[in-house]
PDB file of the backbone (N, CA, C, O) and the ligand in Angstrom, with CONECT records:
HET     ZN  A 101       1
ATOM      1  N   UNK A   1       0.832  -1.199   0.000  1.00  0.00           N
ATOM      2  CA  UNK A   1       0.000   0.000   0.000  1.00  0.00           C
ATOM      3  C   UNK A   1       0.875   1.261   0.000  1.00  0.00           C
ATOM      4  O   UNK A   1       0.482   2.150  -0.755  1.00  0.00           O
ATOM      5  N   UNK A   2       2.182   1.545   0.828  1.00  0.00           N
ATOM      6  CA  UNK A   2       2.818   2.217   0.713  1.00  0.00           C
ATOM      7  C   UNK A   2       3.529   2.956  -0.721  1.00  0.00           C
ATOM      8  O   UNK A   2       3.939   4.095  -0.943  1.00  0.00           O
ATOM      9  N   UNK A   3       3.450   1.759  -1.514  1.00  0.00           N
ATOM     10  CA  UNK A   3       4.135   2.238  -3.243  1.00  0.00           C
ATOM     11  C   UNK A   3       2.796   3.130  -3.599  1.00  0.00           C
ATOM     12  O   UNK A   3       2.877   3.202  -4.826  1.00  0.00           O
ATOM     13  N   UNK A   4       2.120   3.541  -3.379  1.00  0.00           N
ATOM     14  CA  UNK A   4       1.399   5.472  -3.622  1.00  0.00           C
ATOM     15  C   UNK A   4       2.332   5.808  -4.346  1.00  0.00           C
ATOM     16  O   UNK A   4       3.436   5.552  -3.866  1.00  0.00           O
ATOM     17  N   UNK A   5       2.329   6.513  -5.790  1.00  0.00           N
ATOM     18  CA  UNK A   5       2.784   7.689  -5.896  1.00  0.00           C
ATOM     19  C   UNK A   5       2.762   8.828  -4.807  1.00  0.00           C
ATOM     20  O   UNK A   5       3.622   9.630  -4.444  1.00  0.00           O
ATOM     21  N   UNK A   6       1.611   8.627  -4.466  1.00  0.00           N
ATOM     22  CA  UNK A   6       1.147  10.364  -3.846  1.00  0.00           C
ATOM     23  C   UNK A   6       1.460  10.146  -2.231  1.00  0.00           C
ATOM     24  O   UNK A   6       1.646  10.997  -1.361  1.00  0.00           O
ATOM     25  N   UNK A   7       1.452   8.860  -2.153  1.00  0.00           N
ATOM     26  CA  UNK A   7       2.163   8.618  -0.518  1.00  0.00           C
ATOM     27  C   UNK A   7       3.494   9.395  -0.616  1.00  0.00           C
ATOM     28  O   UNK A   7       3.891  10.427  -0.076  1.00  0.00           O
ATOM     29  N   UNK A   8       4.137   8.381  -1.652  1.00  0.00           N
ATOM     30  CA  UNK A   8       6.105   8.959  -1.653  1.00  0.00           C
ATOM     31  C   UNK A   8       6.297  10.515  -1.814  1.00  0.00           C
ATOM     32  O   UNK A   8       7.361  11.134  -1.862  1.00  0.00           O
ATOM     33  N   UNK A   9       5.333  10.876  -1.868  1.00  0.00           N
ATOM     34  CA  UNK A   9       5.445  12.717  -2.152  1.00  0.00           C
ATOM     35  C   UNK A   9       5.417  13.384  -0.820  1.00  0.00           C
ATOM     36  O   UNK A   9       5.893  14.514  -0.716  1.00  0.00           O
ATOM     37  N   UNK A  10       4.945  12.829   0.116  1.00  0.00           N
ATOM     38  CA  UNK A  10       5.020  12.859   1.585  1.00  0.00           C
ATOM     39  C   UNK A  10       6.349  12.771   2.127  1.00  0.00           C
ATOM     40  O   UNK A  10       6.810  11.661   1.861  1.00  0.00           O
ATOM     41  N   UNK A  11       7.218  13.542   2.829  1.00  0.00           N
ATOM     42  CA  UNK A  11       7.823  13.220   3.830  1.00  0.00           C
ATOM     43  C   UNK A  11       7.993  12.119   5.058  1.00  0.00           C
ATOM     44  O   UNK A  11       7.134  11.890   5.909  1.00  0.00           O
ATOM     45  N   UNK A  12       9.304  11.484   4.958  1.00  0.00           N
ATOM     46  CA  UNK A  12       8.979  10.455   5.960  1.00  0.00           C
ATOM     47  C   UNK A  12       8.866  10.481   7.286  1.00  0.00           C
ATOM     48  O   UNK A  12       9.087   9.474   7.959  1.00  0.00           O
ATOM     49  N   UNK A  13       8.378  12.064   8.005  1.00  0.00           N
ATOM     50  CA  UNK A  13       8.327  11.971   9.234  1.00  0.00           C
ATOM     51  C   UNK A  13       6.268  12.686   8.918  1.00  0.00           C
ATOM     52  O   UNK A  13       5.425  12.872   9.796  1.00  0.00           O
ATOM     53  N   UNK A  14       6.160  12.835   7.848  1.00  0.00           N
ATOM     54  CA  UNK A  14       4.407  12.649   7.574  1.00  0.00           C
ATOM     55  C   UNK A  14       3.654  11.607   7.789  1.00  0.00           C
ATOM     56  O   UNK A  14       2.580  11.544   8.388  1.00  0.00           O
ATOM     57  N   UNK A  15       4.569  10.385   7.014  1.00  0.00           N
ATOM     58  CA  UNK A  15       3.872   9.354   6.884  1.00  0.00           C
ATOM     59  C   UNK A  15       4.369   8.410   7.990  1.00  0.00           C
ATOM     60  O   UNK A  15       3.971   7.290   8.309  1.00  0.00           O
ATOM     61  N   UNK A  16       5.208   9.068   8.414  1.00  0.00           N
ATOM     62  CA  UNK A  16       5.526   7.840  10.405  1.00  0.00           C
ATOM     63  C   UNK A  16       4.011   8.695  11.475  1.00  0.00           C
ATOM     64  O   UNK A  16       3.497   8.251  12.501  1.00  0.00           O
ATOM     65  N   UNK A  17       3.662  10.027  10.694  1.00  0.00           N
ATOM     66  CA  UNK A  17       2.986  10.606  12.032  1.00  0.00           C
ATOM     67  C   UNK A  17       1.412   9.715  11.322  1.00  0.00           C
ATOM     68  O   UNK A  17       0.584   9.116  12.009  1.00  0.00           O
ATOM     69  N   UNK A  18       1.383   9.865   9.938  1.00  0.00           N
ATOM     70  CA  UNK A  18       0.199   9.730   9.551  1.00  0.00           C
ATOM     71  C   UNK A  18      -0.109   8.175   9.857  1.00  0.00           C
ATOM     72  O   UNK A  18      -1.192   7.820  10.322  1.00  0.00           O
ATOM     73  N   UNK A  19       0.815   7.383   9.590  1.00  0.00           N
ATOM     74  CA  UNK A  19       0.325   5.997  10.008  1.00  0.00           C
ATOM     75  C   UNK A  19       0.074   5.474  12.051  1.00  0.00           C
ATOM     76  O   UNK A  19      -0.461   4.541  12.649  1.00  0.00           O
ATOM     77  N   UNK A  20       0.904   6.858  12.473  1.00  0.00           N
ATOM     78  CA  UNK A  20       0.648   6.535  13.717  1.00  0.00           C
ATOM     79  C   UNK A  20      -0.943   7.094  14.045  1.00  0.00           C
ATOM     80  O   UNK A  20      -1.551   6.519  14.948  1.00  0.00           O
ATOM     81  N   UNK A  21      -1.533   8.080  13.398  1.00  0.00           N
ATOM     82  CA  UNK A  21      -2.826   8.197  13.692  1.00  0.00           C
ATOM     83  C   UNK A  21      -3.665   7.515  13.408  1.00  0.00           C
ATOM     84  O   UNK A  21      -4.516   7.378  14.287  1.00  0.00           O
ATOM     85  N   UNK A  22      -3.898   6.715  12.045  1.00  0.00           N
ATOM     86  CA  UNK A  22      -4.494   5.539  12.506  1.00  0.00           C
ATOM     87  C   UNK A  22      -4.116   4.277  12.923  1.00  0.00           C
ATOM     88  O   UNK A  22      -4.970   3.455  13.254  1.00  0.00           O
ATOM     89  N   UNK A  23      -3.010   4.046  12.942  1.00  0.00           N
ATOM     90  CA  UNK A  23      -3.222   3.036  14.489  1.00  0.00           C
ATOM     91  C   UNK A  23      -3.856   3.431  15.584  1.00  0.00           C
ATOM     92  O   UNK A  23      -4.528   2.700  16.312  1.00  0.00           O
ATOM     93  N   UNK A  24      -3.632   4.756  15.746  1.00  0.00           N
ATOM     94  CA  UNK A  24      -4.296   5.086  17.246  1.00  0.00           C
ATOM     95  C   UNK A  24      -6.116   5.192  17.378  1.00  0.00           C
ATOM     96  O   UNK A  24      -6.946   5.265  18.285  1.00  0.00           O
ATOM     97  N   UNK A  25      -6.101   5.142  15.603  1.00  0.00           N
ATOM     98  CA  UNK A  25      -7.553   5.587  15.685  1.00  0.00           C
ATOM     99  C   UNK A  25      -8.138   6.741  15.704  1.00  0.00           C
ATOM    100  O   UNK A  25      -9.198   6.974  16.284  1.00  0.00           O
ATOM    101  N   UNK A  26      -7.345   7.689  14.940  1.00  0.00           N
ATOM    102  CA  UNK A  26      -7.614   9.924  15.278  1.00  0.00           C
ATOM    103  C   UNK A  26      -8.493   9.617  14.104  1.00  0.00           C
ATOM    104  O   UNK A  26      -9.442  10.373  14.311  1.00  0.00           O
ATOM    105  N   UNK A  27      -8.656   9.213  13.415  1.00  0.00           N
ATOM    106  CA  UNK A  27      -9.271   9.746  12.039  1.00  0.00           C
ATOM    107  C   UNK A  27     -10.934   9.292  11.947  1.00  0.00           C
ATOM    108  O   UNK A  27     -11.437   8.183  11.767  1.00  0.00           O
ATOM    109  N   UNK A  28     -11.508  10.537  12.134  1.00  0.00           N
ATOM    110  CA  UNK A  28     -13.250   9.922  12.509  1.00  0.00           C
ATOM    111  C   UNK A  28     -14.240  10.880  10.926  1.00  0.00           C
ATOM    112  O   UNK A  28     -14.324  12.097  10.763  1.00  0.00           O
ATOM    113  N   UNK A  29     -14.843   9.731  10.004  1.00  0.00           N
ATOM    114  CA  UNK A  29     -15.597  10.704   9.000  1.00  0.00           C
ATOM    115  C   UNK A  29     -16.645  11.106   9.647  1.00  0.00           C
ATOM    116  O   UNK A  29     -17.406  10.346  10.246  1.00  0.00           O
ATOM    117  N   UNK A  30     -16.771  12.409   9.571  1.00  0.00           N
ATOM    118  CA  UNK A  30     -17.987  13.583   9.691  1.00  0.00           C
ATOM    119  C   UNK A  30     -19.046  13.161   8.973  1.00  0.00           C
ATOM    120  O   UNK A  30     -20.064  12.587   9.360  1.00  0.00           O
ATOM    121  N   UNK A  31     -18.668  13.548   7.725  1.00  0.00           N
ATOM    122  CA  UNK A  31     -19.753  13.594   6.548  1.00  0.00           C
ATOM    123  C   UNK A  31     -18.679  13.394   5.043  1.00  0.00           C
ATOM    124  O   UNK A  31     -17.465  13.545   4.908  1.00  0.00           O
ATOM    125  N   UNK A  32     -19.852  12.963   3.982  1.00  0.00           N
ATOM    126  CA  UNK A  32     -19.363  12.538   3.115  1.00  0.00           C
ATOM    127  C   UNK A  32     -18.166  13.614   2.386  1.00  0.00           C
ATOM    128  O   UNK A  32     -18.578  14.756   2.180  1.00  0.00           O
ATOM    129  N   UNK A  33     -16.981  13.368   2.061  1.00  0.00           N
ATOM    130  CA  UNK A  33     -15.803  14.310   1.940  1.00  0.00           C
ATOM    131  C   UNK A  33     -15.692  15.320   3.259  1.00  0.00           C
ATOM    132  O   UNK A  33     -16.039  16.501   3.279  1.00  0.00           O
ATOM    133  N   UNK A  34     -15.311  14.811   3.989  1.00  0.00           N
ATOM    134  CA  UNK A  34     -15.276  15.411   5.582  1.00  0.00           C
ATOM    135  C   UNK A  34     -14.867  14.791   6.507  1.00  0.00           C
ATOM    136  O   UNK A  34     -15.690  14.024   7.008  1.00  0.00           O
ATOM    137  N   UNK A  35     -13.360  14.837   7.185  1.00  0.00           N
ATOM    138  CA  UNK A  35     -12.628  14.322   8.053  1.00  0.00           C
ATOM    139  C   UNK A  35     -12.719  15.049   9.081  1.00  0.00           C
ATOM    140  O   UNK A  35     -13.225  16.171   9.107  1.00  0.00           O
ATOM    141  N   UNK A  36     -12.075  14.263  10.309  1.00  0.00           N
ATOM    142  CA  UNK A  36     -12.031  15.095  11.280  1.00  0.00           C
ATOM    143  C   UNK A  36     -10.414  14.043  12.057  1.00  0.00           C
ATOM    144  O   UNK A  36     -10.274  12.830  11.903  1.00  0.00           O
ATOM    145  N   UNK A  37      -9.573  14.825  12.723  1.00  0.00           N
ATOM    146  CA  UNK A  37      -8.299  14.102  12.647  1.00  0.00           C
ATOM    147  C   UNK A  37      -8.021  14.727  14.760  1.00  0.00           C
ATOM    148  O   UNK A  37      -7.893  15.851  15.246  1.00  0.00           O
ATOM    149  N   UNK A  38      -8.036  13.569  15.289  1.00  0.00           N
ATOM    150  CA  UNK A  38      -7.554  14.235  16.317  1.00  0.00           C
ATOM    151  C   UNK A  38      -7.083  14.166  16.945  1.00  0.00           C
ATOM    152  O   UNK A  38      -7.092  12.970  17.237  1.00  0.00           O
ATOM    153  N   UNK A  39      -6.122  14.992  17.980  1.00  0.00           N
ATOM    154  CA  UNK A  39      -4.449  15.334  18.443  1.00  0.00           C
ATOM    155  C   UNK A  39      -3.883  13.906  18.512  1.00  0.00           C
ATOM    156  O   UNK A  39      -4.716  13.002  18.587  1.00  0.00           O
ATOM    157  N   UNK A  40      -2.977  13.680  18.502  1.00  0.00           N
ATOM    158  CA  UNK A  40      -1.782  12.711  19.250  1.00  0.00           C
ATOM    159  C   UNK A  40      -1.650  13.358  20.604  1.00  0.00           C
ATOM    160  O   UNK A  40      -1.759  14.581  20.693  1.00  0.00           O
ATOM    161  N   UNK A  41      -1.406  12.561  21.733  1.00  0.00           N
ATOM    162  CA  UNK A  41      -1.011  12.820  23.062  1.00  0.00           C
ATOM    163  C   UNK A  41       0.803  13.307  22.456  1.00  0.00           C
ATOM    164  O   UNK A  41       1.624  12.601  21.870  1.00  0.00           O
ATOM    165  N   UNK A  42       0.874  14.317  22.766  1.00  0.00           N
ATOM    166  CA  UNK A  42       3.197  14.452  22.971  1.00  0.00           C
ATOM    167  C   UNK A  42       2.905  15.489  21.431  1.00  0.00           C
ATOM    168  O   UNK A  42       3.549  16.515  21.212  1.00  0.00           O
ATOM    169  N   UNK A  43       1.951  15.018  20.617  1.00  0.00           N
ATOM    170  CA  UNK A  43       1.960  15.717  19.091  1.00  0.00           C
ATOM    171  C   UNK A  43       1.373  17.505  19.194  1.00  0.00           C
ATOM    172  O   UNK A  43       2.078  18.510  19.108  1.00  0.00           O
ATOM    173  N   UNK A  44       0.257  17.445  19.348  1.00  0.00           N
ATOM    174  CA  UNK A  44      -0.117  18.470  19.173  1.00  0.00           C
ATOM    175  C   UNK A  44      -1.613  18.267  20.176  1.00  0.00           C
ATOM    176  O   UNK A  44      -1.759  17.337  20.970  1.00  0.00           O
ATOM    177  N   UNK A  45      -2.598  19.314  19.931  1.00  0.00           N
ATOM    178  CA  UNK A  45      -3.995  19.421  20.939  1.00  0.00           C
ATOM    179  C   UNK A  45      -4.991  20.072  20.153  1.00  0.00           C
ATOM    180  O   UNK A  45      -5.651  20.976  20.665  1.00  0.00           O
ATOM    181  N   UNK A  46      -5.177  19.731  18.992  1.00  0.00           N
ATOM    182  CA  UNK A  46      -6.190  20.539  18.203  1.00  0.00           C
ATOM    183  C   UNK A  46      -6.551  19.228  17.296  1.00  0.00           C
ATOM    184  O   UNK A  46      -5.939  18.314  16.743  1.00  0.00           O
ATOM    185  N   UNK A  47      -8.049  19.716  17.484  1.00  0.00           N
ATOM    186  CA  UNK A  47      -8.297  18.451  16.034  1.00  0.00           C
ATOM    187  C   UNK A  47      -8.715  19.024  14.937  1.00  0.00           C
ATOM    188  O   UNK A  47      -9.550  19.914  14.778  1.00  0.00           O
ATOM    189  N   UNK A  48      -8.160  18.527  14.298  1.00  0.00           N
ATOM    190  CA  UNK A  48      -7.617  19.071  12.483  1.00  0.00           C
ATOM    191  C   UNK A  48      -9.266  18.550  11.544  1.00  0.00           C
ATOM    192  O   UNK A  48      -9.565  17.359  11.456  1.00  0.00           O
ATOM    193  N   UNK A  49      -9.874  19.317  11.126  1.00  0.00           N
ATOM    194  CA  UNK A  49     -11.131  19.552   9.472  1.00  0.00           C
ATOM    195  C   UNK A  49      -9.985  18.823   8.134  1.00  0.00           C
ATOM    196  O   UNK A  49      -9.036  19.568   7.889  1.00  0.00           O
ATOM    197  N   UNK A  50     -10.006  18.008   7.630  1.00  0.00           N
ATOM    198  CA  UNK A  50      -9.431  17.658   6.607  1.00  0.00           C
ATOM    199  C   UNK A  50     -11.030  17.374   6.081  1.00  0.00           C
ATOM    200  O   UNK A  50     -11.847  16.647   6.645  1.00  0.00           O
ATOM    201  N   UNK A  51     -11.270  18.316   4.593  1.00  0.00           N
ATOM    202  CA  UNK A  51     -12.194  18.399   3.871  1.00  0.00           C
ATOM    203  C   UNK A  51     -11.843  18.182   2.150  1.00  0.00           C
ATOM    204  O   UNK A  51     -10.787  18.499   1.602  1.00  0.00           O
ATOM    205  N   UNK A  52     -13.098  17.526   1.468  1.00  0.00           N
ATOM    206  CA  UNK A  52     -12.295  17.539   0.141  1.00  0.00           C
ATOM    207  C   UNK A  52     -13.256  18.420  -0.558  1.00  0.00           C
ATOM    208  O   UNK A  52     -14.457  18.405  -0.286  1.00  0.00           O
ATOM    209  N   UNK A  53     -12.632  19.334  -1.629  1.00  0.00           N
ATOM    210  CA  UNK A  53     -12.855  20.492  -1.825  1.00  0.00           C
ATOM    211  C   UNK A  53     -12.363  20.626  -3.492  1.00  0.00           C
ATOM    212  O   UNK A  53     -11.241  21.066  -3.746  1.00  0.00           O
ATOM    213  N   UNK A  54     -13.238  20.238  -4.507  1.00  0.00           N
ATOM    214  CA  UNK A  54     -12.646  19.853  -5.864  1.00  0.00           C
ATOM    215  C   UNK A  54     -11.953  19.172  -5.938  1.00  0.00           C
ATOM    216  O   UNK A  54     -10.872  19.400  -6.480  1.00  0.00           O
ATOM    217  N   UNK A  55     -12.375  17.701  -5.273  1.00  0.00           N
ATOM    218  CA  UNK A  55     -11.426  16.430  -5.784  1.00  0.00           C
ATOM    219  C   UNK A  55     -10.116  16.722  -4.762  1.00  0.00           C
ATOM    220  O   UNK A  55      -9.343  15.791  -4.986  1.00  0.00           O
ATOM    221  N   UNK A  56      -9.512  17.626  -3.715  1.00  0.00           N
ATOM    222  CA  UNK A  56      -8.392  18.009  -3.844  1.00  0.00           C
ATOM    223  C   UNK A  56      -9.049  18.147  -2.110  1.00  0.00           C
ATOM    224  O   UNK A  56     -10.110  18.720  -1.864  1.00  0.00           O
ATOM    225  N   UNK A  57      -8.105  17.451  -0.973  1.00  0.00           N
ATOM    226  CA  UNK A  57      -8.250  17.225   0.730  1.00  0.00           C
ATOM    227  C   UNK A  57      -7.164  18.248   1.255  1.00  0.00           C
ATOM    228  O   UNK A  57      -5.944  18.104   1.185  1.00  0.00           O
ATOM    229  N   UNK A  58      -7.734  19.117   1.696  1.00  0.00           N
ATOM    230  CA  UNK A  58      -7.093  20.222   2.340  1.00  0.00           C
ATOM    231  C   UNK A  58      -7.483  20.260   3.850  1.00  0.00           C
ATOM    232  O   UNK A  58      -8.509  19.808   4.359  1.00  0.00           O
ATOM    233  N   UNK A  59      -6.460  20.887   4.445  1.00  0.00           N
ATOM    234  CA  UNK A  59      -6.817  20.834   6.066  1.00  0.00           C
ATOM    235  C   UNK A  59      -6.704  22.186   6.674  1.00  0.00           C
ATOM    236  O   UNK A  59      -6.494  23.251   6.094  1.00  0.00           O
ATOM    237  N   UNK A  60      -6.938  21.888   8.362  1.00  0.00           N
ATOM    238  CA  UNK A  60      -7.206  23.002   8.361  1.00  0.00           C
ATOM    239  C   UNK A  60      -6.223  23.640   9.152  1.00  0.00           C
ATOM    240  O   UNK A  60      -6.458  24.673   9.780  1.00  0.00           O
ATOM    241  N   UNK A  61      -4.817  22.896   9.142  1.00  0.00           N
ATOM    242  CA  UNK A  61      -3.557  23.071  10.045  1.00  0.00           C
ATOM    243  C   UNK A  61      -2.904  23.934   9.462  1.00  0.00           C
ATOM    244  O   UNK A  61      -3.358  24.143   8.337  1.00  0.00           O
ATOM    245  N   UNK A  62      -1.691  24.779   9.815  1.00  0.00           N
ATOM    246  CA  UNK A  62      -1.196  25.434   9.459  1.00  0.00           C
ATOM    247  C   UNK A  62      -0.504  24.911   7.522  1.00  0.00           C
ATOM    248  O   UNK A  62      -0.389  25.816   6.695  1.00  0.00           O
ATOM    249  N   UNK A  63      -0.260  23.905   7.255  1.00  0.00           N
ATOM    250  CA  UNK A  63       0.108  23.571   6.485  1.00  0.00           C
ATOM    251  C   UNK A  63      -0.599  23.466   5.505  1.00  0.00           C
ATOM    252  O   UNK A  63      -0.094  23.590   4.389  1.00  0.00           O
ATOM    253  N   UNK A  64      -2.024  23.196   5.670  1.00  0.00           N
ATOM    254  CA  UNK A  64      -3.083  23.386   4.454  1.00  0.00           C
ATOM    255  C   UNK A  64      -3.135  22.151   3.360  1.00  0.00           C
ATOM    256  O   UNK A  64      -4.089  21.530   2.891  1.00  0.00           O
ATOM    257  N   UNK A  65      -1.868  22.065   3.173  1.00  0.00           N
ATOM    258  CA  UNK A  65      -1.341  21.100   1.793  1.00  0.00           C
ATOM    259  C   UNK A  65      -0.408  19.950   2.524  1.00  0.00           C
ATOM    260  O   UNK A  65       0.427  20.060   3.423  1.00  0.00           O
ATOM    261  N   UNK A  66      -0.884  18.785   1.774  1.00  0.00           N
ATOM    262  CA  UNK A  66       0.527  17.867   1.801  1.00  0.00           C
ATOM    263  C   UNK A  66       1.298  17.570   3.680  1.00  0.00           C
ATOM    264  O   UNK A  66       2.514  17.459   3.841  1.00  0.00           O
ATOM    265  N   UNK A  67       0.426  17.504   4.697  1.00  0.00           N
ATOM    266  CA  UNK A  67       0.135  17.622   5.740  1.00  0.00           C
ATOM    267  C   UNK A  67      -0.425  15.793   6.601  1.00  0.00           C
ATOM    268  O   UNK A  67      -1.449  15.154   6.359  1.00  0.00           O
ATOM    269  N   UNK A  68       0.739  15.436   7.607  1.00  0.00           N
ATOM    270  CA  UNK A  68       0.243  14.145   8.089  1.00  0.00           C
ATOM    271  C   UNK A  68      -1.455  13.654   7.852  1.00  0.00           C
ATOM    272  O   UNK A  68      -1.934  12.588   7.465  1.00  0.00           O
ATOM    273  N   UNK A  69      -2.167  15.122   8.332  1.00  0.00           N
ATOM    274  CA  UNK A  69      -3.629  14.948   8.408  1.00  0.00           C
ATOM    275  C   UNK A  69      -4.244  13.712   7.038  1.00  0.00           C
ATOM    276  O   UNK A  69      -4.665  12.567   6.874  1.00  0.00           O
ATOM    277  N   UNK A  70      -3.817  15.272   6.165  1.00  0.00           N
ATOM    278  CA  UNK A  70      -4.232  14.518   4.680  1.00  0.00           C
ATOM    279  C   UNK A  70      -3.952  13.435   4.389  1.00  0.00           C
ATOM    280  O   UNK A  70      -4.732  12.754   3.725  1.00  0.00           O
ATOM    281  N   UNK A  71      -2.874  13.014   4.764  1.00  0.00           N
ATOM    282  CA  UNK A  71      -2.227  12.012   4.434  1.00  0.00           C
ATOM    283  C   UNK A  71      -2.771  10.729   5.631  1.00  0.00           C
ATOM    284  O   UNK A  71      -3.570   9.839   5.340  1.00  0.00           O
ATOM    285  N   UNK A  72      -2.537  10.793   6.122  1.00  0.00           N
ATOM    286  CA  UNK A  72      -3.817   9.820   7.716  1.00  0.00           C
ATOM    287  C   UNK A  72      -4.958   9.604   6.791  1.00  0.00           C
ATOM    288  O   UNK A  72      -5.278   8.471   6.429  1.00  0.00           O
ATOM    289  N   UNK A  73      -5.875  11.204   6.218  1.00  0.00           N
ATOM    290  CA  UNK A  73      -7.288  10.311   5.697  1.00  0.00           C
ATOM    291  C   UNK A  73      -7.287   9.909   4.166  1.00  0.00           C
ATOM    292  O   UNK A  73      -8.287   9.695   3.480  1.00  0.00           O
ATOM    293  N   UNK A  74      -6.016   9.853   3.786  1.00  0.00           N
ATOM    294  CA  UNK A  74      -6.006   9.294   2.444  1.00  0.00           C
ATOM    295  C   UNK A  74      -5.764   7.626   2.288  1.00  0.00           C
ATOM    296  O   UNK A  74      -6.174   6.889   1.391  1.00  0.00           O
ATOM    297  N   UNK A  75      -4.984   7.307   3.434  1.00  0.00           N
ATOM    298  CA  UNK A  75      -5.218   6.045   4.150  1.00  0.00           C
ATOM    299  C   UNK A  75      -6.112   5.290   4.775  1.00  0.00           C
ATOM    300  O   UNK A  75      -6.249   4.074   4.910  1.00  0.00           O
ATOM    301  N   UNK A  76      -6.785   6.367   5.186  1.00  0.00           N
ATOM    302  CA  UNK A  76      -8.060   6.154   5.886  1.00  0.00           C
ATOM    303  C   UNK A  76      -9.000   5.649   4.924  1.00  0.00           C
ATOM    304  O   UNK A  76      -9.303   4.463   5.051  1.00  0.00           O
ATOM    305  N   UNK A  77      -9.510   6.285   4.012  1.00  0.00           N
ATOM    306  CA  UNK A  77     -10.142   5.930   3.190  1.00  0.00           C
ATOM    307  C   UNK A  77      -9.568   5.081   1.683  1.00  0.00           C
ATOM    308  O   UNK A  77     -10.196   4.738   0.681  1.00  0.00           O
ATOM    309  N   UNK A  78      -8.629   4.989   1.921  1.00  0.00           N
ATOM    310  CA  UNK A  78      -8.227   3.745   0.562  1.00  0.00           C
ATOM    311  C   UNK A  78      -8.336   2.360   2.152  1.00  0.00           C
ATOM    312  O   UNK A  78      -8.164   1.267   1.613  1.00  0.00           O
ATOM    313  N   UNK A  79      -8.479   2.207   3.246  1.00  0.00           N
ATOM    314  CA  UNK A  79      -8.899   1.175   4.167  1.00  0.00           C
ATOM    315  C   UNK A  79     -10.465   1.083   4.035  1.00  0.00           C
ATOM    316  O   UNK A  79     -11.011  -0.020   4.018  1.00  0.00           O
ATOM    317  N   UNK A  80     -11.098   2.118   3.951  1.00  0.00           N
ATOM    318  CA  UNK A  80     -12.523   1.974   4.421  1.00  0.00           C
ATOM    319  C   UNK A  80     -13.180   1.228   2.866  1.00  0.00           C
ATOM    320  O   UNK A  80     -14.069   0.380   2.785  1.00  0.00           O
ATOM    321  N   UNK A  81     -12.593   1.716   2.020  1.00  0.00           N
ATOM    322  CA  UNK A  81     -13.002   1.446   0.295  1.00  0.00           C
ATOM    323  C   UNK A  81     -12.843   0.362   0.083  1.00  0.00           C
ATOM    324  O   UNK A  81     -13.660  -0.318  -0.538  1.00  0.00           O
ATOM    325  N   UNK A  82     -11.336  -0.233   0.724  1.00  0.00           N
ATOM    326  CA  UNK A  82     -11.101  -1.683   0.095  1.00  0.00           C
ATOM    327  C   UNK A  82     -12.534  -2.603   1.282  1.00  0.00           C
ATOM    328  O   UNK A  82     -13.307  -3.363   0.699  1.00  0.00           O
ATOM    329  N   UNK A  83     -12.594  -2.529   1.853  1.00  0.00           N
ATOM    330  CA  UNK A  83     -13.934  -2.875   3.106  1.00  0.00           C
ATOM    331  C   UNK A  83     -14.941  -3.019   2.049  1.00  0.00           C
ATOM    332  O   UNK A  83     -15.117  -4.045   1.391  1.00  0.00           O
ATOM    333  N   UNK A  84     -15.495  -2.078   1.949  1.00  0.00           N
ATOM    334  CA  UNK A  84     -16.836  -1.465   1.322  1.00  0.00           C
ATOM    335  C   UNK A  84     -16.871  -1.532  -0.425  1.00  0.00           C
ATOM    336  O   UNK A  84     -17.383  -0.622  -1.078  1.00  0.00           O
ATOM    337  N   UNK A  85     -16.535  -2.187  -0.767  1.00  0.00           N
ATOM    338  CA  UNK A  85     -16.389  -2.252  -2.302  1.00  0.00           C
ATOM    339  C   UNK A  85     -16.598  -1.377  -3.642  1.00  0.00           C
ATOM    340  O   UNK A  85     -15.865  -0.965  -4.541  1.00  0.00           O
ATOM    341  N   UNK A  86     -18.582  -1.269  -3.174  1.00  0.00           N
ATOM    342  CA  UNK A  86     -19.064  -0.207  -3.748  1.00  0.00           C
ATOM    343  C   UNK A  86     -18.945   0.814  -3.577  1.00  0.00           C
ATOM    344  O   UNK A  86     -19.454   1.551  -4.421  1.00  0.00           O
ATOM    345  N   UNK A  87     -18.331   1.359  -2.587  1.00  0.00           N
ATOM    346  CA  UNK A  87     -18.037   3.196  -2.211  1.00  0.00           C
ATOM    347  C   UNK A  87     -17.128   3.943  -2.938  1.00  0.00           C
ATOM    348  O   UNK A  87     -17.043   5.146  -3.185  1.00  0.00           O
ATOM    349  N   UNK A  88     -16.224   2.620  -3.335  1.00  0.00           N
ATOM    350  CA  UNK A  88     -15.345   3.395  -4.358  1.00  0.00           C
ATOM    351  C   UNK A  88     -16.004   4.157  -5.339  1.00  0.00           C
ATOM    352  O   UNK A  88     -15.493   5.249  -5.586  1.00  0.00           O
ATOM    353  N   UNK A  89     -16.901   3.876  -5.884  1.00  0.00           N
ATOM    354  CA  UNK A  89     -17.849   4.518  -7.149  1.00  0.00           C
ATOM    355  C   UNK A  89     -17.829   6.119  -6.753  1.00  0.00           C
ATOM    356  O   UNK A  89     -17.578   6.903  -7.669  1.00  0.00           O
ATOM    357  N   UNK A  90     -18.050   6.579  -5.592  1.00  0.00           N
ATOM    358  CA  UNK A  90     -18.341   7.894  -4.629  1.00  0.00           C
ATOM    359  C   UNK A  90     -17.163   8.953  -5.089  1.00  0.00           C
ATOM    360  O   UNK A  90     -17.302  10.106  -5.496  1.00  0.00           O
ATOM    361  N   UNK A  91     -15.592   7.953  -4.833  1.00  0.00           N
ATOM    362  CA  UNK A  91     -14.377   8.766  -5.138  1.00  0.00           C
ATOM    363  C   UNK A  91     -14.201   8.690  -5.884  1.00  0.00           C
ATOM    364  O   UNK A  91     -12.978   8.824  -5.905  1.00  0.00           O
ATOM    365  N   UNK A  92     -14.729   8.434  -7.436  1.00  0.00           N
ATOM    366  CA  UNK A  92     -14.279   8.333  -8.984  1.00  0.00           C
ATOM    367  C   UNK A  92     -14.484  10.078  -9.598  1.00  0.00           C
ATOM    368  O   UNK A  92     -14.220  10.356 -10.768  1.00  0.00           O
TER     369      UNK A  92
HETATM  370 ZN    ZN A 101      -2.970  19.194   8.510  1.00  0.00          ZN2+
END
């Protein structure tokens, strides 16, 4: 799962934070294209809006772009899709 193009475009201290959030379980969907991402204990204390917004998941951290968050629910949901079969149709 890791060979992403768009994973490897990530930094490897993104994708050590982003895979540690879901293991821990931060990443809760709101609503359809609508994340909600929240703190790590030692990380930070705010929980992060990761929204998709023309095809394109922006957050609401200082970084905006290209950000653990995004990257947590881009994982998040290539997990929930392979589950759910038909939902993929939703992200086409
Ligand atoms: Zn972020």
């Amino acid at each position: 799962m890791n060979s992403n193009p768009y994973i490897e475009t990530f930094g490897h201290a993104a994708q050590y934070k982003a895979q540690k959030l879901l293991r821990l379980g931060k990443i809760y969907k709101v609503t359809e294209g609508e994340y909600a991402v929240q703190p790590v204990l030692g990380y930070n204390k705010t929980t992060y809006a990761v929204k998709e917004i023309m095809g394109k998941l922006t957050c609401t951290c200082q970084k905006h772009h290209h950000c653990s968050h995004i990257l947590a629910v881009f994982l998040f949901r290539e997990q929930t899709e392979s589950i759910t079969g038909d939902r993929q149709l939703l992200f086409v």
